[in-house]
C-alpha positions as a printed NumPy array, in Angstrom:
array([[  0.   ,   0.   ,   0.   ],
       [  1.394,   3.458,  -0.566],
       [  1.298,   5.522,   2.532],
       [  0.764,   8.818,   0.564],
       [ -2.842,   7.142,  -1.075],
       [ -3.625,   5.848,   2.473],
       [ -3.346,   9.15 ,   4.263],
       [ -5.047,  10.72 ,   1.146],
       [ -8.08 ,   8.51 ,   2.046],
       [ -8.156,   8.981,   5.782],
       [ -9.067,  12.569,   5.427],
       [-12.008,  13.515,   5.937],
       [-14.25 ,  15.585,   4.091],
       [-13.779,  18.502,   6.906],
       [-10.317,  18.367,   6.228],
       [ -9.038,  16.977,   9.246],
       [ -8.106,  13.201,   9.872],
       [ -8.579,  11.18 ,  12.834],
       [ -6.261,  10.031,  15.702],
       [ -6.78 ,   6.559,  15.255],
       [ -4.765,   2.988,  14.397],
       [ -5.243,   3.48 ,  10.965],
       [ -3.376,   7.009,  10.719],
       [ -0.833,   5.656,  12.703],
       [  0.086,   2.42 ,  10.5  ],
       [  0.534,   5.19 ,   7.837],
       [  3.151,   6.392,   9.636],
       [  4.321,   3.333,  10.711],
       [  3.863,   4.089,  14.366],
       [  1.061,   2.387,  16.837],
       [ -1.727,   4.678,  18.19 ],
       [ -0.276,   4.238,  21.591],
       [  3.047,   6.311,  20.451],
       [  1.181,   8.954,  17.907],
       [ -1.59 ,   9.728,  21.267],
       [  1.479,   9.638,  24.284],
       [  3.147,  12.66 ,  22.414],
       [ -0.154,  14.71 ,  22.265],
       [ -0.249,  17.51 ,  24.678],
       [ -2.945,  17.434,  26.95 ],
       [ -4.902,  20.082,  25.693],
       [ -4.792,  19.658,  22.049],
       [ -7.806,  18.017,  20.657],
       [ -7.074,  14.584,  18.736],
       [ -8.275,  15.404,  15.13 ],
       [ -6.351,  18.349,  15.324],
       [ -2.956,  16.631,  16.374],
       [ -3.951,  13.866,  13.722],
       [ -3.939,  16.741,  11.328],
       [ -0.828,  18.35 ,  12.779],
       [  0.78 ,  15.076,  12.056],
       [ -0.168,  14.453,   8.839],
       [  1.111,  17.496,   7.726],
       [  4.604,  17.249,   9.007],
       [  4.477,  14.499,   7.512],
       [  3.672,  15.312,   3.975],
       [  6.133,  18.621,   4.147],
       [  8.603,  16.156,   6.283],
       [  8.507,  13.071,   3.925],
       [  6.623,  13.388,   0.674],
       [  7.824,  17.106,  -0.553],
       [  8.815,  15.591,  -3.431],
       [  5.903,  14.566,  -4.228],
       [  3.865,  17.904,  -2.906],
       [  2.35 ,  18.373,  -6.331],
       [  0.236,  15.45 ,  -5.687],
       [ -0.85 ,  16.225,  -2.029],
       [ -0.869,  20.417,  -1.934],
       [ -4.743,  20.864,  -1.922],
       [ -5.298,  18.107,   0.704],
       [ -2.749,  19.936,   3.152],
       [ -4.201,  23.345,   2.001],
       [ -7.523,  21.982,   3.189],
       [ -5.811,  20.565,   6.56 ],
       [ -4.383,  23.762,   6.999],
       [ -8.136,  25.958,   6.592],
       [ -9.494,  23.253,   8.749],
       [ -7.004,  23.887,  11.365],
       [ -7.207,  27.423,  11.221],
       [-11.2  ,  26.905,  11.701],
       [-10.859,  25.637,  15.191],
       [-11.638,  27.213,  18.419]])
């Protein structure tokens, strides 16, 4: 499976993408490790979202022509919350 398609999926139509198993095995992490790094007060769709986007600047620039209006929407979605 390509990680890039996977993540791609996961998002929602919001824009956001849940803290969950399946986010993490993108990464190649377990949801225990992505969730013990979380700060406390930092809701978990938004440090899902967080994530995937250091990601995709992190690990898949190269391929940013491919990914730029899924982190654009990330990034309004972000910016959207309280």
């Amino acid at each position: 499976k390509d990680p890039l398609l996977q993540l791609v999926l996961l998002q929602k139509a919001s824009g956001c993408w849940e803290l969950d198993a399946t986010l993490a095995d993108v990464f190649g992490k377990t949801e225990d490790e992505l969730t013990s790094q979380k700060p406390a007060q930092v809701d978990g769709s938004v440090w899902a979202t967080l994530l995937a986007l250091i990601w995709l600047y992190g690990c898949k620039i190269e391929q940013q022509v491919e990914w730029q209006f899924v982190a654009m929407k990330a990034a309004s979605w972000i910016g959207s919350q309280k």
